[in-house]
Biopython code that builds the backbone (N, CA, C, O; Angstrom):
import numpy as np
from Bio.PDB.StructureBuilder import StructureBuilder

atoms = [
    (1, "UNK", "N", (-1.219, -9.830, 3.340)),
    (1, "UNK", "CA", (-2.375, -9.355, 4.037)),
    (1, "UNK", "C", (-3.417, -8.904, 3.013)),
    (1, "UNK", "O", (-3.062, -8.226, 2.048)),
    (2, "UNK", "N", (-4.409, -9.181, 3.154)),
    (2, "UNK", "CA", (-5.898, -8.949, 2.504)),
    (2, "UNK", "C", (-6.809, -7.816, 3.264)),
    (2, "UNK", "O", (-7.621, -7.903, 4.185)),
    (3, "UNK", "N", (-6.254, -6.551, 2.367)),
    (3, "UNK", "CA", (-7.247, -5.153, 2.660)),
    (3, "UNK", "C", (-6.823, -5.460, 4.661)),
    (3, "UNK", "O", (-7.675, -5.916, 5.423)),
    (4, "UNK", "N", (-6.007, -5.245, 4.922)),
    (4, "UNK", "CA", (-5.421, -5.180, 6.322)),
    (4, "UNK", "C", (-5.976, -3.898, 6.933)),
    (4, "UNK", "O", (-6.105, -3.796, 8.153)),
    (5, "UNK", "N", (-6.331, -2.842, 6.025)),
    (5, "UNK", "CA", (-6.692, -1.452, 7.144)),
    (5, "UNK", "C", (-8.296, -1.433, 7.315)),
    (5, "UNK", "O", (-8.692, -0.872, 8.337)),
    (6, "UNK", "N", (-9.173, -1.917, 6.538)),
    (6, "UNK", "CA", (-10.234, -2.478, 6.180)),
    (6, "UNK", "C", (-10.791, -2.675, 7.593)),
    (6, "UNK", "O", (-10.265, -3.447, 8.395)),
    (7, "UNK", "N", (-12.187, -1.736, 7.937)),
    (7, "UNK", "CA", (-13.389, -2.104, 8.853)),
    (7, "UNK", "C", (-12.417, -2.196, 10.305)),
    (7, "UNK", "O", (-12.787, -2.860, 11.274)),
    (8, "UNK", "N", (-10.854, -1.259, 10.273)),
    (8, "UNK", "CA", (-10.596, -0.952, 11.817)),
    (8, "UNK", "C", (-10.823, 0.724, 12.009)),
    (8, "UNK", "O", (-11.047, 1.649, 11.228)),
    (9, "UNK", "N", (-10.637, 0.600, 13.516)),
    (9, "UNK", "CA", (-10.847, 1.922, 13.723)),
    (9, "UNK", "C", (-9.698, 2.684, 13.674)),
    (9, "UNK", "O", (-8.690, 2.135, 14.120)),
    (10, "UNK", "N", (-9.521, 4.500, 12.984)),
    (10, "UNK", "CA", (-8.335, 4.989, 12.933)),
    (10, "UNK", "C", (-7.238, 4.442, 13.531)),
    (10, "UNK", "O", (-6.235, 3.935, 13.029)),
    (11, "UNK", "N", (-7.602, 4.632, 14.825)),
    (11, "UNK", "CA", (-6.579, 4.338, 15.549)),
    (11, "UNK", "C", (-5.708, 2.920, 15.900)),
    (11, "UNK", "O", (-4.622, 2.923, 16.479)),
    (12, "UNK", "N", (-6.358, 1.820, 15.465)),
    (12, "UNK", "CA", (-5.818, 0.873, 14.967)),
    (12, "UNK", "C", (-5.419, 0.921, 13.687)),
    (12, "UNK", "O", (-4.292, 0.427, 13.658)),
    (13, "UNK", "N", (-5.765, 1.273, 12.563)),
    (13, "UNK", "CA", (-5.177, 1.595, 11.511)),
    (13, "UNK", "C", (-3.854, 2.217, 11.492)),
    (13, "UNK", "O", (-3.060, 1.876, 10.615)),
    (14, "UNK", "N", (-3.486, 3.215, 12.487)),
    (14, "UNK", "CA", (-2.393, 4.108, 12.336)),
    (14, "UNK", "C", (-1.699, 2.869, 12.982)),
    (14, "UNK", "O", (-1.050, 2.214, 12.166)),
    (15, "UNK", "N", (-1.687, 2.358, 14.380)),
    (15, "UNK", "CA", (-1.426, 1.389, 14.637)),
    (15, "UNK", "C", (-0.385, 0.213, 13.633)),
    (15, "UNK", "O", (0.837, 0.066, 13.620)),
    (16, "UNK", "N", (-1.202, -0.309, 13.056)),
    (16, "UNK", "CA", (-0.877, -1.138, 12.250)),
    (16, "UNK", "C", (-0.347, -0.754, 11.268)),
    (16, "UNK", "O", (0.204, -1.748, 10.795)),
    (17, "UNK", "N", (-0.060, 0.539, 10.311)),
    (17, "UNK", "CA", (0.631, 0.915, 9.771)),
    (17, "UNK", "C", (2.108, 1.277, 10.382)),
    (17, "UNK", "O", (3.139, 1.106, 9.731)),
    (18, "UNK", "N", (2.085, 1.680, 11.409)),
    (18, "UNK", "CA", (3.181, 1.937, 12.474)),
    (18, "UNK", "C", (4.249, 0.134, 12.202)),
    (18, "UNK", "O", (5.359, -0.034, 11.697)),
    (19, "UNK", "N", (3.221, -0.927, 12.829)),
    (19, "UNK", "CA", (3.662, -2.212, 12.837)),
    (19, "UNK", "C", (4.430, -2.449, 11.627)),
    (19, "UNK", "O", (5.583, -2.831, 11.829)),
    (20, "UNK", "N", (4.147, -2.342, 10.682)),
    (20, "UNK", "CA", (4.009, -3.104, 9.189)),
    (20, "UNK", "C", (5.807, -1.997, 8.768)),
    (20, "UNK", "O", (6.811, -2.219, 8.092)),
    (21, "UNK", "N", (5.468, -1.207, 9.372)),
    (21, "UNK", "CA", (6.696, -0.074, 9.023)),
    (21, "UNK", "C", (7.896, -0.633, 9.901)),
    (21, "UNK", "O", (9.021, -0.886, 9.470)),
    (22, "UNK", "N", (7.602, -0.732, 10.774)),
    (22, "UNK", "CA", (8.868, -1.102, 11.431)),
    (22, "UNK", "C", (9.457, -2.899, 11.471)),
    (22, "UNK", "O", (10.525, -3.325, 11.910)),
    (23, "UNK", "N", (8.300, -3.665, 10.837)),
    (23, "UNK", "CA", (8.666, -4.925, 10.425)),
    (23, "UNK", "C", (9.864, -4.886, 9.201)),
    (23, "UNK", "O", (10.942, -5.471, 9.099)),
    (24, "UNK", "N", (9.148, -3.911, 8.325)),
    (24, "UNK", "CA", (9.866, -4.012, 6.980)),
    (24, "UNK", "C", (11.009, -3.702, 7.250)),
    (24, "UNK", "O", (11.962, -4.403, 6.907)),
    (25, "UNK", "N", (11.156, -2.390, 8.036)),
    (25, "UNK", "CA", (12.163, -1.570, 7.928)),
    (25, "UNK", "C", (13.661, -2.192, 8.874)),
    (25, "UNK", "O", (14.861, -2.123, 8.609)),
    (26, "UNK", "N", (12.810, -2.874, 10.200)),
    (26, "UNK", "CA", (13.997, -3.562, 11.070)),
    (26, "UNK", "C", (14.047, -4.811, 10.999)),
    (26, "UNK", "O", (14.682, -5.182, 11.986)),
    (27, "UNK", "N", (13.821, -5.445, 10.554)),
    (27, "UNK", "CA", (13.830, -6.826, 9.966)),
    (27, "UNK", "C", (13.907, -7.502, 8.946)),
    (27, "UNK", "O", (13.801, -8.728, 8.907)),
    (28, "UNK", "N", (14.108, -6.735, 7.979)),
    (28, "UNK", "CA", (14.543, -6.786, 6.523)),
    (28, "UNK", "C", (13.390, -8.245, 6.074)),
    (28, "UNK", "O", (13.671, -9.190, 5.337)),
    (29, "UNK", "N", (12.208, -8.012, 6.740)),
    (29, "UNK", "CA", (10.776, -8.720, 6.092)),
    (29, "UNK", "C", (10.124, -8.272, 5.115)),
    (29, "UNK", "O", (9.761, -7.131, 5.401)),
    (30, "UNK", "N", (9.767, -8.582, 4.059)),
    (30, "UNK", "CA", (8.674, -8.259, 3.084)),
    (30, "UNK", "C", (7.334, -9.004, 3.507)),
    (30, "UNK", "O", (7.188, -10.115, 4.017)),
    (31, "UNK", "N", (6.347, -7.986, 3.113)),
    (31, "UNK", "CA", (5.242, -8.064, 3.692)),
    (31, "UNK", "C", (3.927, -7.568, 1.714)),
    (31, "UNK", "O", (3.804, -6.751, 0.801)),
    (32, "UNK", "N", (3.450, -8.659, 2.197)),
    (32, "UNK", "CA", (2.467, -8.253, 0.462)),
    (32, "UNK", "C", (1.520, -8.190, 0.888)),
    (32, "UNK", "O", (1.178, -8.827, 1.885)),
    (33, "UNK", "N", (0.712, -7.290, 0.174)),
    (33, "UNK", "CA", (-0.522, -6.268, 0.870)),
    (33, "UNK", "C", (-1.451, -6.071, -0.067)),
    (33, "UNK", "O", (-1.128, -5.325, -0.991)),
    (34, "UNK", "N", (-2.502, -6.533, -0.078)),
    (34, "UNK", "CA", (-3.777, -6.251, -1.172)),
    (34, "UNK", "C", (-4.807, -5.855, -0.905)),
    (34, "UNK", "O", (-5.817, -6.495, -0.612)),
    (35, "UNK", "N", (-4.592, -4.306, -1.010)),
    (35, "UNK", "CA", (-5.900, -3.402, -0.915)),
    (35, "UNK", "C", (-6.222, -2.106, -1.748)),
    (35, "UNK", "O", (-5.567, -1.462, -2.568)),
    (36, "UNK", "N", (-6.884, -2.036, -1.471)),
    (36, "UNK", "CA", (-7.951, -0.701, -2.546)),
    (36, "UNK", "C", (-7.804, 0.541, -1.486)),
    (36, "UNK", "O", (-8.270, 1.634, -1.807)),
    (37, "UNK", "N", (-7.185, 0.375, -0.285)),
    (37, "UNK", "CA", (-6.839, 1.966, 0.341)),
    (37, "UNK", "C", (-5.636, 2.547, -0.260)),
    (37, "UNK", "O", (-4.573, 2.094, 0.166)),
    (38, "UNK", "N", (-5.561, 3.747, -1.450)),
    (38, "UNK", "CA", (-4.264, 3.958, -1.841)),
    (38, "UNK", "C", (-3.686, 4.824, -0.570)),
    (38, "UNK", "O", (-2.528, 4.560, -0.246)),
    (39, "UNK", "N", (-4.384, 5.841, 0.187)),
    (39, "UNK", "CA", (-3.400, 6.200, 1.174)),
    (39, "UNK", "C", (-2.316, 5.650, 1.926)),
    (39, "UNK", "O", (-1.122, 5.938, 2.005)),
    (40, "UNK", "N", (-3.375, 4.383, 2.701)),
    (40, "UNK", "CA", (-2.341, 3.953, 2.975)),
    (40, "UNK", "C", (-1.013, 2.679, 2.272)),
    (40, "UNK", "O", (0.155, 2.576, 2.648)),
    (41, "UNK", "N", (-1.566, 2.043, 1.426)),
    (41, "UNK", "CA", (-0.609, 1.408, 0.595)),
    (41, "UNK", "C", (0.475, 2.724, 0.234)),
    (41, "UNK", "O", (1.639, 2.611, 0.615)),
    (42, "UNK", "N", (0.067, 3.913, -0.478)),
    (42, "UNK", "CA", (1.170, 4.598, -0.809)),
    (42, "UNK", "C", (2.289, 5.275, 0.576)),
    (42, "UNK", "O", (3.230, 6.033, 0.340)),
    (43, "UNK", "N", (1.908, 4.793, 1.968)),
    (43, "UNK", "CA", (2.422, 5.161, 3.029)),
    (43, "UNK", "C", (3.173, 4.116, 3.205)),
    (43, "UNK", "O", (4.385, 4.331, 3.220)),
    (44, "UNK", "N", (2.708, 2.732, 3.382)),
    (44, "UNK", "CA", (3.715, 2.086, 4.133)),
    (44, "UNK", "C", (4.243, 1.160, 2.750)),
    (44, "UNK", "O", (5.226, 0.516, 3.115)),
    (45, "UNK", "N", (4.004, 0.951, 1.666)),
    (45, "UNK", "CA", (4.809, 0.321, 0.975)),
    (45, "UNK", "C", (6.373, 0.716, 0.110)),
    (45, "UNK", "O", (6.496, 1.928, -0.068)),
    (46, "UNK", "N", (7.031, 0.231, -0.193)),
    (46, "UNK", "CA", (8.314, 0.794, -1.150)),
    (46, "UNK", "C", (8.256, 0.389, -2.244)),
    (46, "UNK", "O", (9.130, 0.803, -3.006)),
    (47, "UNK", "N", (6.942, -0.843, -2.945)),
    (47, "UNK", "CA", (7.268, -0.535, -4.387)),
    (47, "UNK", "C", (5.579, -1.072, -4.580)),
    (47, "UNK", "O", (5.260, -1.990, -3.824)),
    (48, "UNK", "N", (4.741, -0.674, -5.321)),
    (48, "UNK", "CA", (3.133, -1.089, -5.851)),
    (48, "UNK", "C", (3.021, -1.859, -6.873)),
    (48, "UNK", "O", (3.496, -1.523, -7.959)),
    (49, "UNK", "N", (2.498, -2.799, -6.727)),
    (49, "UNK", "CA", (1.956, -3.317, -7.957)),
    (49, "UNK", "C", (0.543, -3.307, -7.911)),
    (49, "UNK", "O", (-0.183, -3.508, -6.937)),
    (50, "UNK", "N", (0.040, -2.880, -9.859)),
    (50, "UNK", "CA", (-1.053, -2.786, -9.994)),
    (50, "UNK", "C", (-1.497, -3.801, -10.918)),
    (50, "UNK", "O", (-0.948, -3.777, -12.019)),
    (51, "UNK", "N", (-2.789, -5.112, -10.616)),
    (51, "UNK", "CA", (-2.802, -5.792, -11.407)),
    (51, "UNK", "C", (-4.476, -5.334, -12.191)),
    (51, "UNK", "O", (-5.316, -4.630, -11.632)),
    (52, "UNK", "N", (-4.592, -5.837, -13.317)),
    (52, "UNK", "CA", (-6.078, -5.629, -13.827)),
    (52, "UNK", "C", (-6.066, -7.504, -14.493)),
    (52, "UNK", "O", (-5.143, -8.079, -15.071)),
    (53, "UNK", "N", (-6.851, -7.810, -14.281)),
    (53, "UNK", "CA", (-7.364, -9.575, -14.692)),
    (53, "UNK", "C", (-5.697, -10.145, -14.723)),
    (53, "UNK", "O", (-5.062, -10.701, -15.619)),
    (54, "UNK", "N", (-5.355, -9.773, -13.457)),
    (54, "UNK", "CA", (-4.348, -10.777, -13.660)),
    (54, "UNK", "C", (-2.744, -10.624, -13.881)),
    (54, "UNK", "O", (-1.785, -11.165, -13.331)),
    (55, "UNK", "N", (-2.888, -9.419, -15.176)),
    (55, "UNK", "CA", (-1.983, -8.421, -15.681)),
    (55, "UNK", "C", (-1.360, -7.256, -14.772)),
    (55, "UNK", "O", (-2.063, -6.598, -14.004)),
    (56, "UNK", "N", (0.309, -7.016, -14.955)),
    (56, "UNK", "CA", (0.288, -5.995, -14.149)),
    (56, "UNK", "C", (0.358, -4.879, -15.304)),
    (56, "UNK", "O", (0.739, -4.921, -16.474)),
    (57, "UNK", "N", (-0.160, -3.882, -14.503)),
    (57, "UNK", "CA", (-0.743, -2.724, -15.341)),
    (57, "UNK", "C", (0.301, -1.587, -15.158)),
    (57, "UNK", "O", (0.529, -0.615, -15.878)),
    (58, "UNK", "N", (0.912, -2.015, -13.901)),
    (58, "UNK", "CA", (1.754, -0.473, -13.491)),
    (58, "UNK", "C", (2.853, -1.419, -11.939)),
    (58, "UNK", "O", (2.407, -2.255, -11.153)),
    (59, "UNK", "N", (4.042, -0.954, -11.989)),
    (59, "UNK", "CA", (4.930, -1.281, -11.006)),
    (59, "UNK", "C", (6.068, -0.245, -10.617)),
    (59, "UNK", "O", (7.151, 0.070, -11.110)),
    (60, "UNK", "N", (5.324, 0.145, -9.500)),
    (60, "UNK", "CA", (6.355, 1.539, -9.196)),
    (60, "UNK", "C", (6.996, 1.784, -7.760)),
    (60, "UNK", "O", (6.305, 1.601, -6.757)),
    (61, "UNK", "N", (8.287, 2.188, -7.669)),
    (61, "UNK", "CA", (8.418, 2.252, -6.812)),
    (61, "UNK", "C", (8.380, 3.595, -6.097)),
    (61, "UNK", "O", (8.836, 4.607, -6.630)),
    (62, "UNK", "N", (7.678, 3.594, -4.541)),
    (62, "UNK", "CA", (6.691, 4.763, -4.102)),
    (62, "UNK", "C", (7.512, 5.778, -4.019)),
    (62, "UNK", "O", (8.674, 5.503, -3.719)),
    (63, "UNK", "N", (7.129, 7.316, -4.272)),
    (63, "UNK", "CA", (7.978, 8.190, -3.977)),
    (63, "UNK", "C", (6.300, 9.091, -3.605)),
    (63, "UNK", "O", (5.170, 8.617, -3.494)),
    (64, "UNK", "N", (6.963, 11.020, -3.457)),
    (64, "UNK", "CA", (5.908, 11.107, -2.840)),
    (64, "UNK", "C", (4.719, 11.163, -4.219)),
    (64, "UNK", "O", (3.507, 11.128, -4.008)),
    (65, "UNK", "N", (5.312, 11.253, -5.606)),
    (65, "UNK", "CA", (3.758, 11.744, -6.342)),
    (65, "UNK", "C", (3.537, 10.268, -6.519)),
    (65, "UNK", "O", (3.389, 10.070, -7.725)),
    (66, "UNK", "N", (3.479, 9.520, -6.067)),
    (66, "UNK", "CA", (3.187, 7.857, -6.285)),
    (66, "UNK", "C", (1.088, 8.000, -5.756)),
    (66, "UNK", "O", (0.257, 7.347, -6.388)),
    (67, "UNK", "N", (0.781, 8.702, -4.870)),
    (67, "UNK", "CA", (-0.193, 8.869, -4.789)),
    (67, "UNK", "C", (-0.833, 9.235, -6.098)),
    (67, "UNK", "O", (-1.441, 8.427, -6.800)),
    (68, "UNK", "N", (-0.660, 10.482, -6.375)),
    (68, "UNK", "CA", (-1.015, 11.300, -7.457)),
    (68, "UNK", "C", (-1.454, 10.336, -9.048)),
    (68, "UNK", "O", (-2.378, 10.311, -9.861)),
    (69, "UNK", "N", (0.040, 9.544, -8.785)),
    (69, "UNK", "CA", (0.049, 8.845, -9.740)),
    (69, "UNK", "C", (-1.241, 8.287, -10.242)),
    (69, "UNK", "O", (-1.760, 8.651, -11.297)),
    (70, "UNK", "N", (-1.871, 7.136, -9.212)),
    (70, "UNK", "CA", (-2.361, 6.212, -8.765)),
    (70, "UNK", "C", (-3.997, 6.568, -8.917)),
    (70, "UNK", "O", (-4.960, 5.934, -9.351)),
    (71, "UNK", "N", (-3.840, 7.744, -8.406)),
    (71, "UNK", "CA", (-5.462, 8.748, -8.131)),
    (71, "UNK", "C", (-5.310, 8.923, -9.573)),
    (71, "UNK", "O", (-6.251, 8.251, -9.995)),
    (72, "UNK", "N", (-4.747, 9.379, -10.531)),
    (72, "UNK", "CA", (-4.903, 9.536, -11.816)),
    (72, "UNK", "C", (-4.954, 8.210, -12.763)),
    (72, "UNK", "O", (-5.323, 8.554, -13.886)),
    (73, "UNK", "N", (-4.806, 7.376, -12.717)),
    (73, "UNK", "CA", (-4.895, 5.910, -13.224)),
    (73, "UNK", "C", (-5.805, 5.141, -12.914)),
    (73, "UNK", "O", (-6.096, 4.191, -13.640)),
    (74, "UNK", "N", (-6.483, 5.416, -11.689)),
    (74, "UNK", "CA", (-7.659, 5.079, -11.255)),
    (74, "UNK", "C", (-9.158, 5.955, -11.501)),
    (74, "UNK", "O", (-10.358, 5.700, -11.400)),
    (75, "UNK", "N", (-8.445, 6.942, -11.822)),
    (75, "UNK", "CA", (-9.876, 7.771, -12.256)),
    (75, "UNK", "C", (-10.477, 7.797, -13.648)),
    (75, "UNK", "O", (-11.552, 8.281, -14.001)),
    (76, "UNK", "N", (-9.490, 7.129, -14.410)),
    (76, "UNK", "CA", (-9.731, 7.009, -15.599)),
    (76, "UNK", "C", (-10.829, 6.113, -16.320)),
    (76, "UNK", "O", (-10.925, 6.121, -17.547)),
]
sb = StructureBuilder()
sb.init_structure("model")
sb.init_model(0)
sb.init_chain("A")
sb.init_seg("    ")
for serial, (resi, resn, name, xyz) in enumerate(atoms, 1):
    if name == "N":
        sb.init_residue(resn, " ", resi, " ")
    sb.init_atom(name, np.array(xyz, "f"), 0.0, 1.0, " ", f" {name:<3s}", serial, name[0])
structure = sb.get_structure()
């Protein structure tokens, strides 16, 4: 999915994070997700990859300072 939470309204957003959670989780589906919302990437995913031109820069799997992380690597 391409920036999937992107130009909906909250409430479809929560929505669809709801979806995407219970795909992964009861269906043993992987689902790849490319967007610039870290909230929610750091909510519904179990492991991030960060690429820069191509390169991955960072590959982690989410826990809760995975945000933190992320907000600090990006602010740089």
């Amino acid at each position: 999915m391409d920036e999937p939470f992107a130009n909906l309204y909250p409430t479809s957003q929560i929505r669809l994070k709801n979806i995407i959670k219970k795909l992964t989780e009861n269906n043993g589906v992987t689902v790849l997700i490319s967007s610039h919302d870290l909230t929610y990437v750091t909510d519904v995913c179990e492991r991030i990859v960060v690429l820069d031109k191509g390169n991955i820069v960072k590959d982690i799997v989410t826990s809760t300072e995975t945000l933190k992380e992320l907000e600090g690597y990006f602010s740089i």
